[in-house]
Backbone as numpy.savetxt, mean C-alpha at the origin, in Angstrom:
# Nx Ny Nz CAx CAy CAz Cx Cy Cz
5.00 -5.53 -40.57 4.57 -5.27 -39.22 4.75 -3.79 -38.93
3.51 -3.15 -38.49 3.59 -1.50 -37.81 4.44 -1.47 -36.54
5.37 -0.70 -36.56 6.17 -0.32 -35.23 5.19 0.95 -34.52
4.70 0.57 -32.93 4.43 1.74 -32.55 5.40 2.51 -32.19
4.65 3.73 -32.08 5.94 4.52 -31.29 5.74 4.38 -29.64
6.83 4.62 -28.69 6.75 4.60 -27.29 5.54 5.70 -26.52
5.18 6.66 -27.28 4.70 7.55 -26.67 3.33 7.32 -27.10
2.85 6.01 -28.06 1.49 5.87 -27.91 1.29 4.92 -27.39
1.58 4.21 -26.43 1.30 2.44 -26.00 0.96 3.32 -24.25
-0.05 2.66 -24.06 -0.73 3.72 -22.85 -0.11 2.69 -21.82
0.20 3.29 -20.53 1.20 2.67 -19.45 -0.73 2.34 -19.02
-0.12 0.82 -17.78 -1.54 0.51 -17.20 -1.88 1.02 -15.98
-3.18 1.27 -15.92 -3.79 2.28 -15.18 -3.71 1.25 -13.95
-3.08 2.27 -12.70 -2.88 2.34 -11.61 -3.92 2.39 -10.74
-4.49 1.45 -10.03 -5.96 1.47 -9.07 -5.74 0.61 -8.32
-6.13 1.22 -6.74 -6.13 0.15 -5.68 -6.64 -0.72 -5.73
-7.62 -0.96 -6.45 -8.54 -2.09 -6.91 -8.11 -3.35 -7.94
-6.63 -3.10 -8.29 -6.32 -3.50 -9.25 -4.35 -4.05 -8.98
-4.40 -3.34 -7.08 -3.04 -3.20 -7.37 -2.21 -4.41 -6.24
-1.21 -5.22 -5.98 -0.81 -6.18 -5.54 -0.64 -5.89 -3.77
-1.04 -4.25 -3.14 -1.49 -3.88 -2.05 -0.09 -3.78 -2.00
0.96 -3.23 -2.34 2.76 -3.25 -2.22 2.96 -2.09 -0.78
1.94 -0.85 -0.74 2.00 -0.35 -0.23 1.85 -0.60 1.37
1.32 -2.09 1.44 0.83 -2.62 2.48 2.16 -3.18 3.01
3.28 -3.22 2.48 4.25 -3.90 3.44 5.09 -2.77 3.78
5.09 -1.42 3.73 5.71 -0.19 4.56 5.30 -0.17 5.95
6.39 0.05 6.16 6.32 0.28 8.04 5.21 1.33 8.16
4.44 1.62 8.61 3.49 2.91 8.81 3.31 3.59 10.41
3.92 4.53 10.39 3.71 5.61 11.76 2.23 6.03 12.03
2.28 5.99 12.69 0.93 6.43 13.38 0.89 8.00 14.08
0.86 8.97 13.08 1.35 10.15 13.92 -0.18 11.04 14.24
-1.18 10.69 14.04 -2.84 11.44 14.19 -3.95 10.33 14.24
-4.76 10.77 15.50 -5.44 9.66 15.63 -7.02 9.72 14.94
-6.70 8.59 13.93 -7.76 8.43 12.77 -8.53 7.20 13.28
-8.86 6.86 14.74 -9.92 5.76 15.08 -9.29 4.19 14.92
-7.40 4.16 14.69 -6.79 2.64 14.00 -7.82 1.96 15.51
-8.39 0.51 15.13 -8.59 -0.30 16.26 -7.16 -0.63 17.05
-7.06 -0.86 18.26 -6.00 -1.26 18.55 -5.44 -2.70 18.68
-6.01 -3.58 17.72 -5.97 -4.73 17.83 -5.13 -4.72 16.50
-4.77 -3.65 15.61 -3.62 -3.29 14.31 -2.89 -2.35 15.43
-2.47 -1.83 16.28 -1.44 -1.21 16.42 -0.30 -1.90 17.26
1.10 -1.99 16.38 2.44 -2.19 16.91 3.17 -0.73 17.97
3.82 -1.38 18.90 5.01 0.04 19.19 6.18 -0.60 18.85
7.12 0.20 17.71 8.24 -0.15 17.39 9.58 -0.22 18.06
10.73 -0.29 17.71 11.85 -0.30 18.99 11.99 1.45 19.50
11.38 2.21 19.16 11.97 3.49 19.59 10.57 4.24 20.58
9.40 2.94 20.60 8.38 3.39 21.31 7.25 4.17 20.83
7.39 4.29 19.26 6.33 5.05 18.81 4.88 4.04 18.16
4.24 4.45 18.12 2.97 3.45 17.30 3.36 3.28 16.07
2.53 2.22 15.24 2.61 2.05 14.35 2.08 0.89 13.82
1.89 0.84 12.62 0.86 -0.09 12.40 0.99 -1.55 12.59
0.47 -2.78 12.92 1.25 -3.79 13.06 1.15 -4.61 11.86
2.33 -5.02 11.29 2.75 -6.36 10.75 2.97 -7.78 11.06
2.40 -8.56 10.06 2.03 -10.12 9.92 3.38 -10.66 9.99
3.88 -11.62 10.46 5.20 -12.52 10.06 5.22 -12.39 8.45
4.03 -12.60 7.64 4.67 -12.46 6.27 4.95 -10.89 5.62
4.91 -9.99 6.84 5.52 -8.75 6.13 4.37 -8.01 6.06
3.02 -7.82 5.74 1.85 -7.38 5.39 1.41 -6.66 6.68
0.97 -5.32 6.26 -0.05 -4.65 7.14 -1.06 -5.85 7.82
-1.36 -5.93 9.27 -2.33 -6.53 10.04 -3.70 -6.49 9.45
-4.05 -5.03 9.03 -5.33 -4.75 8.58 -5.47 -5.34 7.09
-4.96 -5.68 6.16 -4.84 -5.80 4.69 -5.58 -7.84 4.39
-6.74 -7.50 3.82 -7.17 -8.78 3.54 -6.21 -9.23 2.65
-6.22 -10.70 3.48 -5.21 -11.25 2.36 -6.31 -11.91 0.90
-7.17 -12.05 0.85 -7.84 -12.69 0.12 -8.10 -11.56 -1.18
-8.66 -10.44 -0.84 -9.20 -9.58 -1.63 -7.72 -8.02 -1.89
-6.85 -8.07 -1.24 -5.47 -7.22 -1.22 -6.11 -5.98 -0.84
-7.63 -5.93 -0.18 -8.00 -4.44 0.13 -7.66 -3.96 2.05
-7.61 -2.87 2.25 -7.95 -2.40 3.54 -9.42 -3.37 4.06
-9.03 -3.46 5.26 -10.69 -3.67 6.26 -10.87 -2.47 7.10
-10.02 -1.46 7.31 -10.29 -0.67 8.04 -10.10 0.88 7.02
-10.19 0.81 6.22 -10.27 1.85 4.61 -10.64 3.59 5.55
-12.15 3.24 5.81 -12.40 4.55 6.71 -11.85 4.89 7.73
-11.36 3.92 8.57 -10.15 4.15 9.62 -8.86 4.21 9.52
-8.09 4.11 8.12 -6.73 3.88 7.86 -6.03 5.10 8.59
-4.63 4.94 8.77 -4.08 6.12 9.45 -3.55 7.80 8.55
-3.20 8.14 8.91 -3.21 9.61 7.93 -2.13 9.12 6.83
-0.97 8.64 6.91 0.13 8.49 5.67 -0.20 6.92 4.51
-1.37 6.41 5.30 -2.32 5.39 4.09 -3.44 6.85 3.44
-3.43 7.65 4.10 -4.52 8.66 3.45 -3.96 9.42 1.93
-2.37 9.49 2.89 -2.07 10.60 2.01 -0.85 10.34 0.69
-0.95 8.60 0.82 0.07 7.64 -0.10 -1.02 7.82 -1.05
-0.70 8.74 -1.94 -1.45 8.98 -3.46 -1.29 8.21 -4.84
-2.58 7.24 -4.99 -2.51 6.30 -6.16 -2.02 7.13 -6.99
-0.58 6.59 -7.84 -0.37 6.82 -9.14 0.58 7.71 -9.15
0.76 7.65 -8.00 1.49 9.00 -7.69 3.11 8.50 -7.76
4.26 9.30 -7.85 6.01 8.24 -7.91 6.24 7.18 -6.84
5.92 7.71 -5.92 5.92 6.42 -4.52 5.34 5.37 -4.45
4.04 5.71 -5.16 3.30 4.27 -5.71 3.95 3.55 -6.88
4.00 4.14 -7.35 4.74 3.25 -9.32 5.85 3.08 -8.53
6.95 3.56 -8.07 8.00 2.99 -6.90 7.77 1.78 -6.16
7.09 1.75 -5.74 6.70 0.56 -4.62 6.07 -0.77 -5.42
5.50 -0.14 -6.56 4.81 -0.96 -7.56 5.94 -1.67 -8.50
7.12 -1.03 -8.41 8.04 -1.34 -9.87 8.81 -2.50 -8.85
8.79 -2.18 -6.98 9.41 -2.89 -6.70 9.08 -4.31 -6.10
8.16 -4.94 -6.70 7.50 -6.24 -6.83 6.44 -6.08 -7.96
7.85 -5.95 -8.92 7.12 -5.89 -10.36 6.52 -7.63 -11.00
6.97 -8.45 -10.23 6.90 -10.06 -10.80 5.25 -10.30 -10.72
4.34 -9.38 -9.48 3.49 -9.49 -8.88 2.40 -8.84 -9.98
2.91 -8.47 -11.26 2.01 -7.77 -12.39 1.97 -8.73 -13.34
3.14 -9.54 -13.78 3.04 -10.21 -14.75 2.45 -11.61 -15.32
């Protein structure tokens, strides 16, 4: 049997299209107004906006069927600027890692 080595076994490619939506259960601030409908916005205990969450934990906006945005062109600026692939993602990803296997 060939042993690979670690540095050739390609890690799996990271795509929203592909990914368990993990990012969707962060609290999300609402600090610039990007058009959210207000039928997704929460005010939290300190009075600021923010996005609202489902009893099961999940962004309001996040199909549960398909794990995508419904409001993608309207998302708020820190869904803009949460960069696929990026450490915060593989972070958030490693931490409902059961959800890959």
């Amino acid at each position: 049997m060939k042993t690979i080595p670690l540095h050739e076994i390609a890690a799996p490619v990271v795509t929203c299209s592909t990914c368990a939506a993990c990012c969707c259960q962060l609290e999300v601030m609402l600090i610039t107004d990007t058009g959210v409908p207000e039928r997704f916005i929460d005010t939290d205990d300190w009075g600021g906006e923010v996005m609202l969450r489902l009893d099961d934990g999940w962004c309001a906006a996040l199909d549960r069927d398909s794990m995508m945005c419904t409001i993608y062109e309207k998302r708020p600026l820190i869904c803009r600027e949460f960069e696929m692939g990026a450490p915060e993602c593989i972070e958030e990803r490693l931490g409902i890692a059961t959800a890959y296997r």
